[in-house]
Wavefront OBJ file of the C-alpha trace (Angstrom):
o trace
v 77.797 27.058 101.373
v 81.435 25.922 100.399
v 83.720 27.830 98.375
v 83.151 25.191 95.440
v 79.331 25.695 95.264
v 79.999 28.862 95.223
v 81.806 29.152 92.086
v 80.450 26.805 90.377
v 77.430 28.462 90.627
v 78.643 31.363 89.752
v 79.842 29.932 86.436
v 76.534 28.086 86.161
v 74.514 31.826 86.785
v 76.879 33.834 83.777
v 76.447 30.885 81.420
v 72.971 30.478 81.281
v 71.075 33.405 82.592
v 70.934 34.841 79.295
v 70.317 31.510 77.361
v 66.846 30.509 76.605
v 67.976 27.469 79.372
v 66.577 29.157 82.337
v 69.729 30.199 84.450
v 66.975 29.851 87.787
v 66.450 26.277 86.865
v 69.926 25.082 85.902
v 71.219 26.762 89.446
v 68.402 24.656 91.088
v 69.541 21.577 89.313
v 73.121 21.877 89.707
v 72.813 22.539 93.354
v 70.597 19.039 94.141
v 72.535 17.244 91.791
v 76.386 18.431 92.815
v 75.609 19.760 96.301
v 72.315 17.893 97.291
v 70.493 20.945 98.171
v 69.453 24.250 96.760
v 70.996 27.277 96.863
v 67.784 29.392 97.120
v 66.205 31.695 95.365
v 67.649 34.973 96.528
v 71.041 33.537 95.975
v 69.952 33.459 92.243
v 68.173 36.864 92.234
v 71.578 38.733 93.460
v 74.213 36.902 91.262
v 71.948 37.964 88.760
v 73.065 41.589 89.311
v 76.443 40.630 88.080
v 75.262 39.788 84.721
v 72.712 42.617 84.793
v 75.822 44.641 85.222
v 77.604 42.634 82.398
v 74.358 44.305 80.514
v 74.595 47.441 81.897
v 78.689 47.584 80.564
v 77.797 45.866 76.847
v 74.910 47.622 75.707
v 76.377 51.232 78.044
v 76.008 53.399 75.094
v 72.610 52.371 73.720
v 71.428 52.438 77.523
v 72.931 56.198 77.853
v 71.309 56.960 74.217
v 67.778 55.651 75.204
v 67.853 57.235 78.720
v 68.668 60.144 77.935
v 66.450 60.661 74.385
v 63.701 59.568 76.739
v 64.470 62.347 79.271
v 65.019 64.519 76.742
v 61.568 63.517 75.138
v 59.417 64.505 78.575
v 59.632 67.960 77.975
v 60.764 67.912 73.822
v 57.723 66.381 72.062
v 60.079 66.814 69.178
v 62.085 63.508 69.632
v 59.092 61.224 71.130
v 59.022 59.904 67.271
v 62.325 58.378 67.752
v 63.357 55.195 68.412
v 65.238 55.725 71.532
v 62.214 57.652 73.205
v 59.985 54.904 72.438
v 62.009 52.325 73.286
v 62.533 53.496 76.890
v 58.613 53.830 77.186
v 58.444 49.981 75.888
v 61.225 49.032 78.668
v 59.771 50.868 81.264
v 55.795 49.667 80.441
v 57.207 45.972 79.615
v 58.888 45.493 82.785
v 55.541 46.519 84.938
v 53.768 42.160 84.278
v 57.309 40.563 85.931
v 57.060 43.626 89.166
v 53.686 43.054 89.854
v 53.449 38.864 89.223
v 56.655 38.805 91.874
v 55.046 40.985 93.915
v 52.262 39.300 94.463
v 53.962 35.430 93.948
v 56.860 35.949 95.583
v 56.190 33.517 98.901
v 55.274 30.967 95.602
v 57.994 31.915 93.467
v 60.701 31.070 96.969
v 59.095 27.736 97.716
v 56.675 25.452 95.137
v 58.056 27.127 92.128
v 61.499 25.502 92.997
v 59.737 21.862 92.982
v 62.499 19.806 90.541
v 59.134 17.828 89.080
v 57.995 21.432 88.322
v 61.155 22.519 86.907
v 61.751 19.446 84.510
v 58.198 19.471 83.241
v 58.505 23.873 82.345
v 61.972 22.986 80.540
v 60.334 20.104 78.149
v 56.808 22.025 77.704
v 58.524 25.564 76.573
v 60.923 23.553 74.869
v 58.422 22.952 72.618
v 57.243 26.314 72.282
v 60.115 27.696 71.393
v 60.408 24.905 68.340
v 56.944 26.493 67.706
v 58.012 30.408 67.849
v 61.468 29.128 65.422
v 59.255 27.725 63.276
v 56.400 29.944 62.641
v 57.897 32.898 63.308
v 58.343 34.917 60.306
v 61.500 37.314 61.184
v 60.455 40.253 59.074
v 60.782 42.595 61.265
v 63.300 44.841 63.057
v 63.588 47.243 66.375
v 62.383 49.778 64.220
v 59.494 48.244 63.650
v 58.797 47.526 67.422
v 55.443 49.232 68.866
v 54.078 49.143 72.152
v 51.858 46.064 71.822
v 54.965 44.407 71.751
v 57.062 45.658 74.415
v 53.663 44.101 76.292
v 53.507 40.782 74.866
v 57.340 40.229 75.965
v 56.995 41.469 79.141
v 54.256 39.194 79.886
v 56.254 36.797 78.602
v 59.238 37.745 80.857
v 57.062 37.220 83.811
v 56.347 33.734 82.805
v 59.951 33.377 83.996
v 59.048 33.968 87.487
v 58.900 30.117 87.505
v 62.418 28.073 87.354
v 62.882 26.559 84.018
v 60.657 28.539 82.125
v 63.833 31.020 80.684
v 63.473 34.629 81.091
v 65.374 34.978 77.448
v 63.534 31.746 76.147
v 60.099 32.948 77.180
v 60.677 36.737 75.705
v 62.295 35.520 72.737
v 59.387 32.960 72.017
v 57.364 35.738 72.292
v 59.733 38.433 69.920
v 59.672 35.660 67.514
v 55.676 34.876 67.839
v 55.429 38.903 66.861
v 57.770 38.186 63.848
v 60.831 39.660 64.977
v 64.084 38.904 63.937
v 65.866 36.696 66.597
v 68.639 39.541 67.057
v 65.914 42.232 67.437
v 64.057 39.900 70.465
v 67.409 39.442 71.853
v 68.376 43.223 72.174
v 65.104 43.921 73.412
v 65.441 40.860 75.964
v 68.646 42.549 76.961
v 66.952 45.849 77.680
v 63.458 44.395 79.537
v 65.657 42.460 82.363
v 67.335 45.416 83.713
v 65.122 47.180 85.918
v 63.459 43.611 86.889
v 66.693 42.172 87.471
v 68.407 44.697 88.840
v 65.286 45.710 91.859
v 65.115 41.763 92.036
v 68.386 41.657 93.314
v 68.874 44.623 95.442
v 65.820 43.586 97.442
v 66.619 39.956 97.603
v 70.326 40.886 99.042
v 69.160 40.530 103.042
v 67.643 37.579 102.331
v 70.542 35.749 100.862
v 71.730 35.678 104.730
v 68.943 34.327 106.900
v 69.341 31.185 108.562
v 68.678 28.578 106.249
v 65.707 26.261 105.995
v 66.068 22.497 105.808
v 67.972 21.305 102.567
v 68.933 25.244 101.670
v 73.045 26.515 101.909
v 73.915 30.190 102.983
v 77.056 31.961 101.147
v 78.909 34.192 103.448
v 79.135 37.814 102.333
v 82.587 36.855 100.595
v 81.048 33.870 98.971
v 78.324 36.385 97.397
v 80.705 38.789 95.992
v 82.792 36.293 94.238
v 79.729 34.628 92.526
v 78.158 37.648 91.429
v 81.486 38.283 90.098
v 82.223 35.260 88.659
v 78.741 35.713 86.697
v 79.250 39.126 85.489
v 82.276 38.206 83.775
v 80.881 34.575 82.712
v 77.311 36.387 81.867
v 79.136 39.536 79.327
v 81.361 36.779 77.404
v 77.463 34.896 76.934
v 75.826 37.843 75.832
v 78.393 38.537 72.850
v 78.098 35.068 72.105
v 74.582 34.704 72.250
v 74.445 38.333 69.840
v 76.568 36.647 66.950
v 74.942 33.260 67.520
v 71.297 34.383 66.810
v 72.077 36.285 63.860
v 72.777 33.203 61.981
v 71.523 30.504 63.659
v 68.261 28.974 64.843
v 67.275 28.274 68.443
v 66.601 24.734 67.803
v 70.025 23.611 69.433
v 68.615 24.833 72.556
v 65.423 23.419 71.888
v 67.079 19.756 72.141
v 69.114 20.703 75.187
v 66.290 21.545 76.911
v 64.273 18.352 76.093
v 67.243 16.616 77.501
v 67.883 18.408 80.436
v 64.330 18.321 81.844
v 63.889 14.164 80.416
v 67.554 13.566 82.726
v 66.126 15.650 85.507
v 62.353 13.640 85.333
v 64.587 10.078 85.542
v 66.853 11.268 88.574
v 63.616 12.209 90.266
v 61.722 8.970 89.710
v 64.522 6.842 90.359
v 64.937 8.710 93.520
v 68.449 9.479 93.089
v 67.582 13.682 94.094
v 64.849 14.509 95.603
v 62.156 17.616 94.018
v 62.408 19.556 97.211
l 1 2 3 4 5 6 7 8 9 10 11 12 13 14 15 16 17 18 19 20 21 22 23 24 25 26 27 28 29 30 31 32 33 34 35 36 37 38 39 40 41 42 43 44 45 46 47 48 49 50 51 52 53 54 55 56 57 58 59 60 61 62 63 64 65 66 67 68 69 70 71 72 73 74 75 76 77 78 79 80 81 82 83 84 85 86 87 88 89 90 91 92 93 94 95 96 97 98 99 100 101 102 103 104 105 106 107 108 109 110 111 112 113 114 115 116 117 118 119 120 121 122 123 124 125 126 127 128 129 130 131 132 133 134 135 136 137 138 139 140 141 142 143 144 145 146 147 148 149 150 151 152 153 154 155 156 157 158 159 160 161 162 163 164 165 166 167 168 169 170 171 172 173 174 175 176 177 178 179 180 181 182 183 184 185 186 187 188 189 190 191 192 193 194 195 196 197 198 199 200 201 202 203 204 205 206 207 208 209 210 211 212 213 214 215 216 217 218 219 220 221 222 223 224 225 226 227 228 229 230 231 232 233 234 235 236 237 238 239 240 241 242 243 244 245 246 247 248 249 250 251 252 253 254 255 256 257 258 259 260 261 262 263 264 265 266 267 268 269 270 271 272 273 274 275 276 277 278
């Protein structure tokens, strides 16, 4: 890997990993149409630690609040009513669909999942389910209105996001706003659901990152690593402010159309055979 593809997928990972773009997909695009080959999987899994830990640093109070009401809450059946208790449980049970799904797809997930045909095709087709979600949804209702069923129902939906192009944010907001929830409310909870996934994601993917490389695929060095993941954590907490204020009073629709166009640009590189899928 050269220092350029390095940053610039860095940049590429902090911009988009909490967009409803899929940051998985747009690192597999950049790299085969900039660099001509892809970057890998685990390369995306660990320089999404540094904008898990852009998460970890923005939302450090409500994390310490939840965390410890829920501790609290084992033993004090006096504060499993609140919020905070509750929400940790939904966190906790939510992230259990994306463990087990990688788990058991993660030979999948490493090598057809990262087809380019597949990729273009999930951007277009949740595109449009997104529109859907925008549309329908009916945005009545807040965190505090947030029960377990759906702390499920985005969690599933977070696993979805397993495949490149999908969106971990655009498949568990689809789903927040499916269940009626206010864009900002799916987004918070979006926030929260990614850690632990993210976070174990990465720390086991780390060795990985540094095998020899199959055909077409770049290694970083360990330097390389560090400066993407750092490059993405501060890329990745500038997004997540951005994406907070943007939601609150604005549709998704914007993302909708960059989507469509994305994965229709993608489609006509492919069948003009100017990059190839694998």
């Amino acid at each position: 890997m050269t220092w350029v593809e390095a940053i610039v997928l860095g940049i590429v990972q902090g911009l988009t990993e909490f967009l409803p773009v899929s940051s998985s997909g747009h690192l597999r695009i950049t790299s085969a149409i900039f660099f001509d080959r892809d970057a890998g999987a685990s390369f995306t899994a660990v320089t999404q630690l540094g904008t898990e830990a852009a998460v970890l640093i923005y939302f450090a109070k409500d994390i310490w609040r939840i965390t410890r009401t829920w501790l609290v809450g084992i033993r004090d059946k006096s504060v499993r009513s609140s919020l905070d208790y509750r929400m940790g449980w939904y966190v906790i049970v939510g992230s259990i669909p994306i463990g087990l799904f990688g788990f058991l797809f993660k030979d999948q997930i490493r090598t057809a999942g990262r087809n380019l045909w597949l990729v273009a095709t999930t951007l277009i087709v949740f595109a449009f389910v997104l529109a859907f979600a925008e549309y329908w949804g009916r945005q009545t209702r807040t965190l505090e209105n947030f029960r377990m069923r759906d702390g499920v129902v985005m969690g599933f939906a977070q696993a979805m996001a397993l495949i490149p192009g999908v969106s971990r944010s655009g498949g568990t907001l689809t789903a927040g706003l499916l269940l009626n929830l206010t864009r900002e409310a799916a987004a918070r909870y979006s926030f929260l659901l990614a850690i632990p996934a993210v976070v174990m994601s990465g720390i086991f993917s780390v060795g990985d990152v540094f095998e020899p490389a199959a055909p077409g695929t770049s290694v970083p060095s360990v330097a390389q690593m560090i400066v993407a993941t750092i490059i993405a954590f501060g890329v990745g907490y500038a997004a997540i402010a951005w994406l907070l204020r943007y939601v609150a009073h604005h549709t998704l629709y914007v993302f909708v159309l960059y989507r469509v166009a994305l994965g229709t640009l993608v489609l006509a590189l492919l069948m003009t055979g100017t990059i190839s899928a694998t």
